[in-house]
C-alpha positions in Angstrom: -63.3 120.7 -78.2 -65.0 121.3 -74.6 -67.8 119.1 -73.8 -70.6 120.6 -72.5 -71.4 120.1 -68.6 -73.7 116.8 -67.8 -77.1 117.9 -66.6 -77.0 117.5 -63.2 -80.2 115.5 -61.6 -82.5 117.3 -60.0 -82.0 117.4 -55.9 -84.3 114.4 -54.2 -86.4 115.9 -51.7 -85.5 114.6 -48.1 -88.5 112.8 -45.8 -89.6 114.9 -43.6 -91.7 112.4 -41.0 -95.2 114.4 -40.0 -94.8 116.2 -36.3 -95.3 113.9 -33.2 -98.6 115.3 -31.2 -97.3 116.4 -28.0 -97.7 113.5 -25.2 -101.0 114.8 -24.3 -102.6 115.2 -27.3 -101.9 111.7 -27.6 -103.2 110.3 -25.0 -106.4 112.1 -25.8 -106.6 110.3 -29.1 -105.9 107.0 -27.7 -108.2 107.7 -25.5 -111.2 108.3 -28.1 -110.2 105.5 -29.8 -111.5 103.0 -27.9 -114.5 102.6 -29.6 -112.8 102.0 -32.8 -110.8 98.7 -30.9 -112.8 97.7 -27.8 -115.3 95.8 -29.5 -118.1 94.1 -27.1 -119.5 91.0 -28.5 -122.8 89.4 -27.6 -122.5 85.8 -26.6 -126.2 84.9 -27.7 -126.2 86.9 -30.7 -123.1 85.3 -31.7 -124.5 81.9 -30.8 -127.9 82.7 -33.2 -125.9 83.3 -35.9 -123.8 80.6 -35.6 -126.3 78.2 -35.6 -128.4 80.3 -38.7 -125.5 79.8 -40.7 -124.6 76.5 -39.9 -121.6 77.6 -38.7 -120.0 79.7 -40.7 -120.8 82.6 -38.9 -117.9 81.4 -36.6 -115.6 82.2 -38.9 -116.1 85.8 -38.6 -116.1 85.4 -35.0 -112.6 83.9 -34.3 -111.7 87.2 -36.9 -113.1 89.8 -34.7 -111.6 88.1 -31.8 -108.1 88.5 -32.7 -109.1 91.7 -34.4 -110.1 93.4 -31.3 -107.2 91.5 -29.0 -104.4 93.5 -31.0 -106.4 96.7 -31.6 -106.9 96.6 -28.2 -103.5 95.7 -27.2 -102.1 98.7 -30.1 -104.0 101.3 -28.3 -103.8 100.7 -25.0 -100.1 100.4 -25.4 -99.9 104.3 -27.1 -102.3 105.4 -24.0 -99.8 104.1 -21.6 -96.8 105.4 -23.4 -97.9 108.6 -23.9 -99.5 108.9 -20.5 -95.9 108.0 -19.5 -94.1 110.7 -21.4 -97.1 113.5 -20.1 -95.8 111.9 -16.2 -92.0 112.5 -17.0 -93.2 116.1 -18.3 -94.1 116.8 -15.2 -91.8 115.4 -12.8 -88.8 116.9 -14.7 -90.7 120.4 -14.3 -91.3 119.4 -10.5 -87.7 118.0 -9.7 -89.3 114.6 -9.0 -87.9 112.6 -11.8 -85.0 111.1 -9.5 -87.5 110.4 -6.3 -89.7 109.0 -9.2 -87.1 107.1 -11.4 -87.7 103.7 -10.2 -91.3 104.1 -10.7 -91.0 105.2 -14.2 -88.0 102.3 -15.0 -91.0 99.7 -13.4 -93.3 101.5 -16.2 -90.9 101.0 -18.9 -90.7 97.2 -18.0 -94.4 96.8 -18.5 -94.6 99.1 -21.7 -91.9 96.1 -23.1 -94.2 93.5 -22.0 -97.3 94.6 -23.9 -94.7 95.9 -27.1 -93.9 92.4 -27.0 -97.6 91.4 -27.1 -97.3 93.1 -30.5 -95.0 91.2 -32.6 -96.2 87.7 -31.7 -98.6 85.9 -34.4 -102.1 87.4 -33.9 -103.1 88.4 -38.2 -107.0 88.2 -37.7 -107.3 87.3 -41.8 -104.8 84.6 -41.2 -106.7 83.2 -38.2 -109.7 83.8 -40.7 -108.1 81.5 -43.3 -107.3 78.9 -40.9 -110.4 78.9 -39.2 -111.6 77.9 -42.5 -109.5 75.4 -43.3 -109.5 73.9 -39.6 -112.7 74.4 -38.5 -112.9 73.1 -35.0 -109.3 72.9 -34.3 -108.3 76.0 -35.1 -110.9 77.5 -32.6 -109.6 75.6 -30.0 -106.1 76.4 -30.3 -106.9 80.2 -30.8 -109.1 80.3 -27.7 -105.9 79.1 -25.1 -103.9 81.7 -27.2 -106.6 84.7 -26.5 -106.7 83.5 -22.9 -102.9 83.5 -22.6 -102.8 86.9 -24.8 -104.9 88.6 -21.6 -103.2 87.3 -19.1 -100.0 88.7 -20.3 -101.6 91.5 -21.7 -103.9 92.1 -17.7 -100.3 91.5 -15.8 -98.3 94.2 -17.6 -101.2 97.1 -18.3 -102.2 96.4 -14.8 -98.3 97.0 -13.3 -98.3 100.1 -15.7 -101.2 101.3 -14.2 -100.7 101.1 -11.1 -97.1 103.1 -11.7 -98.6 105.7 -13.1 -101.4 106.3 -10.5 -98.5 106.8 -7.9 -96.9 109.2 -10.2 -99.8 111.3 -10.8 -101.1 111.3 -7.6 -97.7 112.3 -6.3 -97.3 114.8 -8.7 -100.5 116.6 -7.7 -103.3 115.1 -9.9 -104.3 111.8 -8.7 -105.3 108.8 -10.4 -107.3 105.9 -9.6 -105.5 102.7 -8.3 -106.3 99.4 -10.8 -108.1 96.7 -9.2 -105.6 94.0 -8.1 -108.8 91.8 -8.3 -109.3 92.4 -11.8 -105.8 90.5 -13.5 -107.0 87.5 -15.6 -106.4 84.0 -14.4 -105.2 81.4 -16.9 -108.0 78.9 -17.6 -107.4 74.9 -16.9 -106.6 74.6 -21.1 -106.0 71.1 -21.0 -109.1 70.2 -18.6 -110.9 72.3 -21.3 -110.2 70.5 -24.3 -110.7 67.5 -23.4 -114.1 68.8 -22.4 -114.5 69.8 -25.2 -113.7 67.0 -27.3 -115.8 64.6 -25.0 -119.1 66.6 -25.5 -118.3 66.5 -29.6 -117.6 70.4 -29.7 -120.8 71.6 -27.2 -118.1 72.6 -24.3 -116.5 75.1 -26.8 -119.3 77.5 -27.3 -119.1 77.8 -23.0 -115.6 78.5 -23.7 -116.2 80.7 -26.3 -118.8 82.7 -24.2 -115.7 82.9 -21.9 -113.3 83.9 -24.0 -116.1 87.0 -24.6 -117.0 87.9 -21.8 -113.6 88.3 -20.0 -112.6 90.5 -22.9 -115.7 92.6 -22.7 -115.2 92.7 -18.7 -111.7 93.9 -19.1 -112.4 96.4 -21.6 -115.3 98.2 -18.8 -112.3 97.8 -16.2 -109.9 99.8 -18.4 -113.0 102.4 -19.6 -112.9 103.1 -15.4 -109.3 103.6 -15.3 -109.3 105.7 -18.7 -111.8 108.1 -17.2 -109.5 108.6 -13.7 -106.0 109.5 -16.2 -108.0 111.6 -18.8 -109.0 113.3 -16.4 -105.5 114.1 -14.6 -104.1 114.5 -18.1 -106.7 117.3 -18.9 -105.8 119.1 -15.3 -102.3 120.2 -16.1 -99.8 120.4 -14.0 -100.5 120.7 -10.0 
């Protein structure tokens, strides 16, 4: 006797990964992002709470520090690589992309150094739990990290952008040119903490309003820049 056919399983339906925006579109949206990931921080309102709260408030503060570092780092990293992909557009369509290779290989090199920014140890609710557990420590150790984070982070944003606003401006829609003067300078860590140790933690909240203010001051730097490529992303193609 024949045995009837096995019923076959029904077909899986393949992934089908959601469109890419073209490289424009996404520099537009990392663009209009930055309000979502630049986060300015008040120094003296940070300070008042602190001391309201006896400082717990601190706590919250060493999370929105490495909160905003990585944002930050995240979406200036998809500006820069899409801005990037909208250049080579454009050269290709101009016949520039060979006088412009090395220029674009120099951009690549940077892009690596702020992908790299992104797979180092920077969880915000982990610094949270440690800050909690360490208090004191912890803050100190995270502050030489955050300056270190910028510098890398300054060096290889600022050799991007200054890449970029050759190509542009040689391919018809210029860009602004970084300030050189801008790129963060390590701090003296070790001069720091024991300056910090010696004045039983005072010296930390002067390093702490550092550690703000240089963020804050780097993101108005990038906002300048931002405006310059938007604005020769918008333009088209000379």
């Amino acid at each position: 006797m024949t045995q009837p056919p096995m019923p076959q399983p029904p077909p899986q339906p393949q992934y089908v990964p959601p469109p890419q925006l073209p490289a424009a579109e996404r520099v537009r949206a990392a663009y209009l992002r930055r309000n979502e990931t630049d986060y300015i921080f008040d120094f003296w309102t940070a300070f008042g709470w602190t001391v309201l709260t006896c400082g717990y408030y601190l706590v919250y503060v060493v999370y929105q520090l490495v909160h905003r570092s990585r944002d930050h780092n995240l979406r200036r990293l998809e500006l820069l690589e899409a801005a990037n992909a909208v250049a080579w557009e454009r050269a290709t369509a101009q016949g520039l992309d060979e006088e412009l290779r090395g220029n674009f290989e120099r951009v690549a090199t940077h892009l690596e150094g702020l992908r790299r920014l992104t797979r180092e140890f920077r969880d915000p609710v982990i610094w949270l739990v440690l800050a909690l557990v360490a208090r004191g420590i912890v803050e100190l150790v995270l502050y030489v990290l955050l300056d270190g984070d910028l510098v890398k982070h300054d060096y290889n944003e600022g050799g991007a952008e200054n890449e970029l606003a050759f190509i542009f401006t040689r391919l018809g829609t210029p860009v602004d040119v970084p300030d050189v003067n801008r790129l963060h300078q390590p701090q003296n860590y070790v001069g720091r903490i024991l300056a910090a140790i010696f004045t039983c933690g005072v010296y930390s909240f002067f390093w702490l309003y550092n550690i703000m203010d240089d963020g804050n001051r780097h993101f108005e730097a990038n906002w300048a820049w931002e405006e310059s490529l938007a604005r020769a992303v918008q333009a088209g193609p000379a």
